[in-house]
C-alpha positions as CSV (number, residue, x, y, z in Angstrom):
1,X,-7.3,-26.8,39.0
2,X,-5.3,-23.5,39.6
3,X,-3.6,-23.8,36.0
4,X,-6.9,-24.2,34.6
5,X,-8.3,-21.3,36.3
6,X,-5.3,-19.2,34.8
7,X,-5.6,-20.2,31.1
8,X,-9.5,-19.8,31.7
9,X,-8.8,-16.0,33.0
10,X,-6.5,-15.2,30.6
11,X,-8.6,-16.6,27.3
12,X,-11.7,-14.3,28.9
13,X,-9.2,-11.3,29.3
14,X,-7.6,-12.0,25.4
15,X,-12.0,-12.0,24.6
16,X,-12.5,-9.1,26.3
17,X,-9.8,-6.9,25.2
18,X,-10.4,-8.0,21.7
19,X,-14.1,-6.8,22.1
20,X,-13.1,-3.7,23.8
21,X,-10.8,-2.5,21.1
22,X,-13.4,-3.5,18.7
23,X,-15.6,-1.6,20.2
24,X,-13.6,1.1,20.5
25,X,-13.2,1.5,16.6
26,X,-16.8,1.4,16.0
27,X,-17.2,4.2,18.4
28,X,-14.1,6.4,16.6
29,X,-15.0,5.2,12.9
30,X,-17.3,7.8,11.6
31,X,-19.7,7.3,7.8
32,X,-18.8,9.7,5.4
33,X,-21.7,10.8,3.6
34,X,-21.3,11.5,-0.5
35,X,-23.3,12.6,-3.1
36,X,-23.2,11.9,-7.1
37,X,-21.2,14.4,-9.4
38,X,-21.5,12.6,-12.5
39,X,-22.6,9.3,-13.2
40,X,-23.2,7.0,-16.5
41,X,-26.5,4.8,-16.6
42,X,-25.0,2.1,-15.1
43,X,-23.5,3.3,-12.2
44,X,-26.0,4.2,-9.6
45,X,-27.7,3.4,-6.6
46,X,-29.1,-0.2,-7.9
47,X,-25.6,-1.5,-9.3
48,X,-23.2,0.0,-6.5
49,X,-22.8,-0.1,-2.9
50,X,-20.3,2.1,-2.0
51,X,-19.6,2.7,2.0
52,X,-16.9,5.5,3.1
53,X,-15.7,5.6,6.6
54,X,-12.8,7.3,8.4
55,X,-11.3,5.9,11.4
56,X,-7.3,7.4,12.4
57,X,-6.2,9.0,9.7
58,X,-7.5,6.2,7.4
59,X,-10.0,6.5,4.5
60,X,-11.9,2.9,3.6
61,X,-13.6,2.8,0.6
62,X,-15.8,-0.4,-0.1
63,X,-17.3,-0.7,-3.4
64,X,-19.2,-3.5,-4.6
65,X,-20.7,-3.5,-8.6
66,X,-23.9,-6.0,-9.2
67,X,-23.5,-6.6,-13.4
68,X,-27.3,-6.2,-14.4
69,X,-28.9,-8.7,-16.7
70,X,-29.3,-5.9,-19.6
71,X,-25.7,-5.0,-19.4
72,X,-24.3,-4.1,-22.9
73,X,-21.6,-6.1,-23.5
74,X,-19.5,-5.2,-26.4
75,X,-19.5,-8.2,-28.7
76,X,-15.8,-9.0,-31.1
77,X,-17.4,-9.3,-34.4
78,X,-14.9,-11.4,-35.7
79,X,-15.6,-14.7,-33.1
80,X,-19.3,-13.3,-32.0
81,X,-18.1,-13.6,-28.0
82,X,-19.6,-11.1,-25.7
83,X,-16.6,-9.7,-23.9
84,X,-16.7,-9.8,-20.0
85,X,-13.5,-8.9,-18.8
86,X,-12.8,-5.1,-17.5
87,X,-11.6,-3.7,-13.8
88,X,-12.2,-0.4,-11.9
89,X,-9.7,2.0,-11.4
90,X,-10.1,4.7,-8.3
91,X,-8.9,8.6,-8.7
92,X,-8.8,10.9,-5.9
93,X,-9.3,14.9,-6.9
94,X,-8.9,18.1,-4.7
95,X,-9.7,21.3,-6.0
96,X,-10.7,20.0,-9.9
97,X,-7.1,18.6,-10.0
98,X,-5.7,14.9,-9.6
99,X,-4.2,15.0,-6.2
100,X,0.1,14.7,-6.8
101,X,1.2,11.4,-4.9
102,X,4.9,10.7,-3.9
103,X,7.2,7.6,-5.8
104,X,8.2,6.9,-2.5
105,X,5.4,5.4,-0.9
106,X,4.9,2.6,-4.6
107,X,5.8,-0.1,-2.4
108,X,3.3,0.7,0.3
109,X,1.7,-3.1,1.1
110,X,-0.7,-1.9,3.8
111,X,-3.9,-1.6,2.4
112,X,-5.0,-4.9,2.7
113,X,-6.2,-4.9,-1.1
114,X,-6.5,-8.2,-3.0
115,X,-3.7,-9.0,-5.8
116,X,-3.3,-7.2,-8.5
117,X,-3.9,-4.1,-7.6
118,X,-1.3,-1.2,-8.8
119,X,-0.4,2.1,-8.3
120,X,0.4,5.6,-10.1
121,X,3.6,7.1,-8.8
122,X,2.8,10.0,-9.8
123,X,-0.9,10.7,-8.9
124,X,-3.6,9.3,-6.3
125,X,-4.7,6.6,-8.8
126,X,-5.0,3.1,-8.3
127,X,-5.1,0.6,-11.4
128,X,-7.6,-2.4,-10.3
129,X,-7.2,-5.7,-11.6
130,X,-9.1,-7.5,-14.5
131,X,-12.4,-9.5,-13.3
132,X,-15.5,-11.2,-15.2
133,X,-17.7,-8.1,-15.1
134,X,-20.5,-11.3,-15.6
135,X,-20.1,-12.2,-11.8
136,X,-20.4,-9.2,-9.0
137,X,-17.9,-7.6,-7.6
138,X,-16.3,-6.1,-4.4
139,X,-13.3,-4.1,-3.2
140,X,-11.8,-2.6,-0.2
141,X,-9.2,-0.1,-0.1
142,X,-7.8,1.5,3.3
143,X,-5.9,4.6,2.6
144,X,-4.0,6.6,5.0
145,X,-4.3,10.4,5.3
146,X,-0.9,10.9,4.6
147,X,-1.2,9.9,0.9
148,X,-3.4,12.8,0.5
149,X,-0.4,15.3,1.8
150,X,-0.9,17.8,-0.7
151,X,-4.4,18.6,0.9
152,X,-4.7,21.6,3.2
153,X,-5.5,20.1,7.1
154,X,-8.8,21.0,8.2
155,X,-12.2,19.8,6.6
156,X,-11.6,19.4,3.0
157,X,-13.8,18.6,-0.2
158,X,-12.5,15.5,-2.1
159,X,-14.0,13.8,-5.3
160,X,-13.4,9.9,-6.0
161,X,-13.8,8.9,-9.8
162,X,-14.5,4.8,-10.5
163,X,-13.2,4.2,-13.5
164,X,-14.4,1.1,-15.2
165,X,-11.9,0.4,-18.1
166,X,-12.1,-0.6,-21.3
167,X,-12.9,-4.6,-22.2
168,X,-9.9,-7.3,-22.9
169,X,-10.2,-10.9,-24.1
170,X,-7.9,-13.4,-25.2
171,X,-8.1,-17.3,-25.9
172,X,-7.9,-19.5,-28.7
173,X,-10.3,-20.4,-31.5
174,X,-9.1,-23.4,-33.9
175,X,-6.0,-23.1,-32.2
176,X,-5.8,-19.6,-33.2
177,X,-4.3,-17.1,-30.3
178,X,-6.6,-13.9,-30.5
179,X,-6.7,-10.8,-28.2
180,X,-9.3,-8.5,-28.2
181,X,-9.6,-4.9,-26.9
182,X,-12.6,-2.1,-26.5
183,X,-11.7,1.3,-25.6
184,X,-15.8,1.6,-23.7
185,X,-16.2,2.4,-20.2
186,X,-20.0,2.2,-19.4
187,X,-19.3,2.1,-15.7
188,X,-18.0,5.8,-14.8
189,X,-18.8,8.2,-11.9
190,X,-18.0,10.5,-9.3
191,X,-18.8,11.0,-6.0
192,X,-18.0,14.1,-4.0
193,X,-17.1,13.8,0.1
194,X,-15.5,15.4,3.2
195,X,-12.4,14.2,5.3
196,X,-11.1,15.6,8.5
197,X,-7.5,16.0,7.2
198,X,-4.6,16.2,9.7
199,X,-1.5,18.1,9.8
200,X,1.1,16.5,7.7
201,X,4.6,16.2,8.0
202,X,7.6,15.4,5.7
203,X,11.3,13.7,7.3
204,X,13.6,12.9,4.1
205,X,15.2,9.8,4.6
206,X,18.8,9.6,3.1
207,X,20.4,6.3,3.1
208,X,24.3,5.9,2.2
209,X,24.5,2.2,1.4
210,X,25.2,-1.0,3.8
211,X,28.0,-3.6,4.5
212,X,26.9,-7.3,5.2
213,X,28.8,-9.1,8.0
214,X,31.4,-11.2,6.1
215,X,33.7,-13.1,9.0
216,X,34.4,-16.6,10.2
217,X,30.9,-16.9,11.8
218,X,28.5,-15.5,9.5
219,X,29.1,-15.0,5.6
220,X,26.9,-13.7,2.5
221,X,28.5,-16.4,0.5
222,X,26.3,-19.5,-0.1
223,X,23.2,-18.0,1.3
224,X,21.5,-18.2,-2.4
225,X,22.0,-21.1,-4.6
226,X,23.3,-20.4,-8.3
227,X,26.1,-20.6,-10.5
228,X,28.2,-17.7,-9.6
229,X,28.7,-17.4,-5.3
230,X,25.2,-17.8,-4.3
231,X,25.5,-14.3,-3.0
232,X,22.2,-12.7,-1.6
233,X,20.2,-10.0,-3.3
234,X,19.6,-7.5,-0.4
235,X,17.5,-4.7,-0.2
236,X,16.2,-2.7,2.8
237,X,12.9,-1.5,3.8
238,X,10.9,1.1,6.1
239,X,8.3,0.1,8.4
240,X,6.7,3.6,9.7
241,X,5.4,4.0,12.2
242,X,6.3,1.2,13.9
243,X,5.8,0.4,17.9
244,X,8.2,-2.0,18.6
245,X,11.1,-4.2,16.6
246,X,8.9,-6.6,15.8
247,X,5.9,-4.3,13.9
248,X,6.0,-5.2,11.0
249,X,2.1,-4.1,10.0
250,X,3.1,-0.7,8.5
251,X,5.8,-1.1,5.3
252,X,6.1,2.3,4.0
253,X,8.8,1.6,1.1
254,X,11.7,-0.8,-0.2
255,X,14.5,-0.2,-2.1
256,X,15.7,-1.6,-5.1
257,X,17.6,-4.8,-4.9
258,X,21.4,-5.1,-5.3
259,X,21.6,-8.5,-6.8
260,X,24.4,-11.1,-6.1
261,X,26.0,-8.2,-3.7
262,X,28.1,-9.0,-1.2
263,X,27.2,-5.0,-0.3
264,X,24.6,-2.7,-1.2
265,X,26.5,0.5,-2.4
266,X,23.3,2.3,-4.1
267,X,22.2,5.9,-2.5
268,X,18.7,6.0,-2.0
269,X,16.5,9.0,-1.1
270,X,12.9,7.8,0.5
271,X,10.3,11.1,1.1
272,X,8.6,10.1,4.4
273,X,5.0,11.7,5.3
274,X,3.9,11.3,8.7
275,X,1.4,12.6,11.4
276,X,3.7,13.2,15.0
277,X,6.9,14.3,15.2
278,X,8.6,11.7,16.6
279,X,6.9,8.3,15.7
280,X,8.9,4.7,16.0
281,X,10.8,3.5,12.8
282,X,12.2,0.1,11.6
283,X,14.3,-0.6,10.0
284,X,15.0,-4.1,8.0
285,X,17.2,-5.6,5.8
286,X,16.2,-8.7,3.4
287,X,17.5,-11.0,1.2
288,X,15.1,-11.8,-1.8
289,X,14.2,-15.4,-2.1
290,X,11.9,-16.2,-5.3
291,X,11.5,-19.7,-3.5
292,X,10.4,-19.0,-0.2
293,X,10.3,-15.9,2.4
294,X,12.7,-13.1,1.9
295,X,15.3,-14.5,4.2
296,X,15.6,-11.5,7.3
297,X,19.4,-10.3,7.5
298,X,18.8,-7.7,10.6
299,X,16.6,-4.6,12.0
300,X,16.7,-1.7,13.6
301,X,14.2,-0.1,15.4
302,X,14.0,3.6,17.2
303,X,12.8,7.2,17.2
304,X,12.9,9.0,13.7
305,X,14.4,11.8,16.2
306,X,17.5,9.2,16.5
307,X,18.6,9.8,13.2
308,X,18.6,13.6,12.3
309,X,22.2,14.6,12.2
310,X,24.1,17.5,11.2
311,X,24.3,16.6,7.7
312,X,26.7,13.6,7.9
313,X,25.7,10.2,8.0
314,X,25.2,7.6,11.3
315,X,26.4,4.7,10.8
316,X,24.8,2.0,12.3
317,X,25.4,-2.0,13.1
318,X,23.3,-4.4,13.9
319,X,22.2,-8.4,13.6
320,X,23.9,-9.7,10.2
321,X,24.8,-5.7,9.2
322,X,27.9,-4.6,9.8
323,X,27.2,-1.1,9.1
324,X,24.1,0.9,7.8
325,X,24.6,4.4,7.0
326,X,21.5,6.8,7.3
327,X,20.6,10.1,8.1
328,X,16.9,12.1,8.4
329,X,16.4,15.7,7.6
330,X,13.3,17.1,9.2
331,X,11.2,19.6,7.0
332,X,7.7,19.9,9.1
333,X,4.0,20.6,8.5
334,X,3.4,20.9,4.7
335,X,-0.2,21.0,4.6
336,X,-0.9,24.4,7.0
């Protein structure tokens, strides 16, 4: 009876805390209001549903577009098929100008978007994937204030553009491989907002290269099957911020991939934006497996503070890694 009193108490405290915290975020999680900048016929209050919210730092967007029945599709002339297939793309603008975005953060994997979704490197754009524009459609994108670093902090004025691109087909007729593209976007418009932008800070993070553990316990060799060693191909990562070793919710960027390496002897230079000064970082260490999950080869986890040096490199060891070198060079607020 006692045993099942405690797994009773303890599934009503899990319920509880999970409603608390919930809670919690619908108290913090404010509505952004927007209005219409410019819009095309078909984009407006009876074809989209379009919700902004801010809650920590974060932007969501949720759009949803109902196709109505007198939609013009273009038709290809040449096979008389209307042509269904387009995607949304999503552009962020400060001040009449694309907002500047960072390579660094092209491997970022925690929006929770569906597949298919890409990313410029360059600017706050994100490439949507292809969909039959004949069935409705819905997206959610979570976007941390930090991507939006070249924003001053304080209340600030941002414009969202919804692209709808232009329309793709391909198939067969009579065995006869066609592909068929229009340049039309009949879906277009902008919507003009406020966000409560925070300070932002920049740490560069330098990394010198890493040696695997290669003894009579634990070896590279073999790990991968093929026809040369069946040597890994490693590649690290940074989760940030991270809480503990095991958070693994926030993956900021990866590196390449040195294939078939005992050794990864590439320099790589990751830009790091972040709100406090001193946040948790992890670090991990993979090798890629096209078969399965990445098999995990080591982390490291501590204070960002831990790794700012004097210019030279730390060298680290840990798990499977013999040594990891790294350093961080702290530049500061770059939005004030």
């Amino acid at each position: 009876m006692t045993k099942l009193i405690i797994c009773f108490t303890l599934i009503v405290s899990f319920i509880l805390s999970g409603c608390i915290r919930e809670w919690d975020r619908r108290l913090e999680t404010r509505t952004i209001k927007y209005e219409f900048v410019k819009k095309t016929e078909y984009f407006c209050n009876k074809t989209i549903d379009l919700s902004l919210k801010e809650y920590k730092n974060t932007l969501t967007v949720k759009f949803k577009y109902d196709t109505p029945k007198d939609f013009p599709f273009p038709v290809d002339s040449s096979y008389n098929n209307r042509i269904t297939e387009t995607g949304f793309d999503f552009r962020f603008y400060y001040n009449n100008r694309l907002i500047g975005s960072d390579r660094t953060m092209s491997s970022v994997k925690i929006y929770r978007w569906e597949r298919g979704w890409e990313r410029d490197t360059s600017t706050l754009t994100f490439y949507g994937p292809q969909y039959d524009m004949e069935r409705s459609y819905g997206t959610r994108l979570e976007l941390p204030y930090y991507m939006f670093h070249e924003v001053p902090e304080g209340r600030q004025e941002i414009v969202m553009e919804i692209f709808q691109k232009g329309f793709y087909s391909e198939g067969y007729d009579e065995d006869e491989y066609y592909v068929y593209e229009k340049d039309t976007s009949i879906v277009t418009g902008k919507v003009r907002f406020e966000i409560n932008m925070p300070e932002i800070r920049k740490t560069i993070l330098y990394g010198g290269g890493f040696e695997l553990q290669n003894d009579s316990e634990w070896s590279p060799v073999g790990m991968d099957f093929s026809f040369r060693k069946g040597l890994p191909d490693i590649y690290w990562t940074v989760y940030y911020p991270a809480k503990s070793e095991d958070d693994t919710r926030n993956l900021y960027c990866r590196s390449p991939e040195a294939t078939y390496a005992y050794n990864y002897t590439y320099n790589d230079t990751f830009n790091i934006f972040h709100y406090e000064k001193d946040e948790g970082i992890r670090i991990g260490v993979y090798d890629r497996d096209d078969l399965s999950r990445d098999d995990f080869l080591g982390d490291w986890y501590g204070k960002m503070k831990e790794l700012e040096t004097d210019g030279s490199y730390l060298e680290l060891e840990f798990d499977h890694v013999k040594s990891f070198l790294i350093k961080a060079e702290t530049v500061g607020v770059i939005n004030d």
